[in-house]
N, C-alpha and C positions, 0 to 999 in steps of 0.2 A: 792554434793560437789561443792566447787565453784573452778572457773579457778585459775590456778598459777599465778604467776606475775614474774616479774622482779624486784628482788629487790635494786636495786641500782638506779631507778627512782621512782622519787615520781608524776609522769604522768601515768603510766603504774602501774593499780591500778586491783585487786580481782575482779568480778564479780558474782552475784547472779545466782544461778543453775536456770536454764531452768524452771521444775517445782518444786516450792520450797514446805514442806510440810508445808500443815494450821496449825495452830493451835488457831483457836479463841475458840473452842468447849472445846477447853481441859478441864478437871475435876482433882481434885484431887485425885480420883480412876483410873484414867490413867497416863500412863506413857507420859512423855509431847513429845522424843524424843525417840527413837531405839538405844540407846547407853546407857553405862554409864559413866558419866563424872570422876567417880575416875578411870578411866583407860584410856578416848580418852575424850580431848577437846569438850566442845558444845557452837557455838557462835549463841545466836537470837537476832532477830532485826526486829520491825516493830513498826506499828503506835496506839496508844492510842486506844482502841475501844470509838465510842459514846454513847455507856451506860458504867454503872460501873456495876461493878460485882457481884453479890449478891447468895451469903454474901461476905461482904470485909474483908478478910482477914486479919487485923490488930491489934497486940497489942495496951494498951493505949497510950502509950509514942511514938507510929509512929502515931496515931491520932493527939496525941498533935502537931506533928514538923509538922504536916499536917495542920491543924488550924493555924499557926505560919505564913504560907504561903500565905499572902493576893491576890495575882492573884487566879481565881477561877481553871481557865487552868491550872497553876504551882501546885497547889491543887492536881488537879484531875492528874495531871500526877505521880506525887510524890506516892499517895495511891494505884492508878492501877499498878505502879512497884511494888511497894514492898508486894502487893496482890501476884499478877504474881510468885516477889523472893522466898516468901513461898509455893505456888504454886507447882512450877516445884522443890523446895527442896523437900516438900515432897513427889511428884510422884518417886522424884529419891531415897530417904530414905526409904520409906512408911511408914511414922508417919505422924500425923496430923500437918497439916499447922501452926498453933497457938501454938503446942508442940516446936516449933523450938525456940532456945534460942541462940542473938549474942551477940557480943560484937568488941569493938574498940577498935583500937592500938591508941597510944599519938595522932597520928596526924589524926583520924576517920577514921582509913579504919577499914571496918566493915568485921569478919570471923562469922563463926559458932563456941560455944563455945566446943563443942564435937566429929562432925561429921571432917571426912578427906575431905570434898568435898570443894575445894575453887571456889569462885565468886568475882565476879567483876560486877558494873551495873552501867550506863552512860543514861542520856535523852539529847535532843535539842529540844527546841517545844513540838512540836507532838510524836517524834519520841523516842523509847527504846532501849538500845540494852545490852544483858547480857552474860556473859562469864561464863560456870562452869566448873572446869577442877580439875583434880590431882594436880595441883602446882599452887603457885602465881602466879597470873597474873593481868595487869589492862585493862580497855578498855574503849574508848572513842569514842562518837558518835557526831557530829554537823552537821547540817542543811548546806548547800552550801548557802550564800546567798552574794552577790557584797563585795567583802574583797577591794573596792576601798578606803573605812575610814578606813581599819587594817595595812592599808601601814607601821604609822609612830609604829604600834603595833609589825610589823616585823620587823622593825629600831629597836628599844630596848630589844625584847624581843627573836629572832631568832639569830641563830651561820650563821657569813658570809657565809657558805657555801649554808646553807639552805635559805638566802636573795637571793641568784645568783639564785636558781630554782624557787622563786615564777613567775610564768607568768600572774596566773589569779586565780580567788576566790577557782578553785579543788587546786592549789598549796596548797593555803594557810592553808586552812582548814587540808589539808591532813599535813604539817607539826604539823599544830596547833593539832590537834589529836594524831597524833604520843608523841609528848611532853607530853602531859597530860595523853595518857596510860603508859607510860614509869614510872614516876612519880609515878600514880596508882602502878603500878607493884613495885617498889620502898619499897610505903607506906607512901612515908611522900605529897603525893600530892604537892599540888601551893605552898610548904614550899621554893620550891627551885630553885635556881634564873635560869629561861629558857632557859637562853641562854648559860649559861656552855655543854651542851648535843649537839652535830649535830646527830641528829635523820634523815638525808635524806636517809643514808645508811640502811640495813636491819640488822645491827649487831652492837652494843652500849654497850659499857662500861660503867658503871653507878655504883658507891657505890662499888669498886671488883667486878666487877658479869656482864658477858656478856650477853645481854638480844634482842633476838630475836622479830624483830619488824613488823608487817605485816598490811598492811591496804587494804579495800574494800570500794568497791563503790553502793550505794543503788542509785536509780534511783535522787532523790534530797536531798542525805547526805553521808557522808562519815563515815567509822567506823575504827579504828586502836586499832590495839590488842599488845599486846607487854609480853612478857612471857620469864624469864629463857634460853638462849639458851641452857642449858644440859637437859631442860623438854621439849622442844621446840616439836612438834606435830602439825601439820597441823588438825584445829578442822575440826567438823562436822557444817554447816552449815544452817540455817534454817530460814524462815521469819515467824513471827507470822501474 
């Protein structure tokens, strides 16, 4: 499990358990995690491996938005998720990976068209992180990298209160995350103008619906999860 936090600072951030379990070995005949997400939260998060996986995991139509993708890195990150998404579904279902059938809401947030198990998946870079749980949820990951050019990005796009807390690139990020799982969690994603939400606090009003907001800190990225406050469950945590 990872550390508590404070939730009324967005400085005073989650941290990664001690020893976190692997999982680069996982198979689809194993179970990816010791939990199950339609009862208790599961948040992973790690870095791309340097091979791909074989066999890749992929229907034709996520091939194609894969091709679509001209960086070959944006490529290979895009295929190895959603390898992964069917993956750990169906360790957690036990159906075959490729049996899995989704689909989008108006604005692409993508569910499972049968199973009760909801997800949520986020990249920056290198880096993945997935969310599967009993209830909607969104989750967002970004790389920390000098937020000195996102200043004028916080000017337009952050609520006063959250402008007062940026100090440095963890503020910013970790706002900026916070927004975009919240959003995720929502459904209608970047539909909706950012700065309506002050996301600094751990408790957000959004659309009727109070939604519990948490963020963690990976050694050079931040991740914020944002869920329901009446489903609200502190997940199980894990680094791939």
């Amino acid at each position: 499990m990872w550390m508590c936090w404070h939730k009324t600072s967005v400085n005073c951030l989650k941290s990664p358990c001690a020893e976190p379990l692997l999982l680069k070995s996982y198979t689809a005949s194993q179970q990816p995690v010791p939990a199950d997400p339609r009862m208790q939260p599961v948040l992973l998060a790690g870095e791309v491996p340097d091979t791909m996986p074989e066999p890749l995991f992929l229907q034709a139509d996520e091939q194609q938005r894969a091709a679509r993708l001209l960086r070959p890195a944006l490529r290979k990150t895009y295929q190895v998720q959603h390898h992964l998404l069917r993956q750990y579904l169906s360790g957690f279902l036990g159906v075959a990976p490729l049996s899995l059938d989704f689909e989008t809401n108006p604005f692409g947030k993508p569910s499972l068209k049968t199973e009760k198990i909801r997800f949520s998946l986020s990249r920056s870079g290198n880096t993945m992180a997935f969310y599967f749980g009993p209830g909607e949820a969104g989750i967002d990951i970004e790389i920390i990298r000098d937020a000195g050019r996102y200043e004028g990005i916080a000017r337009q796009h952050f609520h006063p209160s959250e402008q007062a807390l940026i100090k440095n690139s963890l503020d910013f990020f970790t706002i900026w995350t916070r927004k975009e799982a919240l959003l995720k969690a929502i459904g209608t994603g970047l539909t909706e103008r950012l700065s309506a939400f002050d996301v600094s606090a751990g408790l957000v009003e959004a659309h009727s619906c109070l939604y519990t907001i948490d963020s963690y800190r990976l050694p050079e990225a931040v991740i914020s999860l944002a869920v329901p406050a009446a489903q609200h469950k502190d997940p199980l945590c894990f680094l791939l």
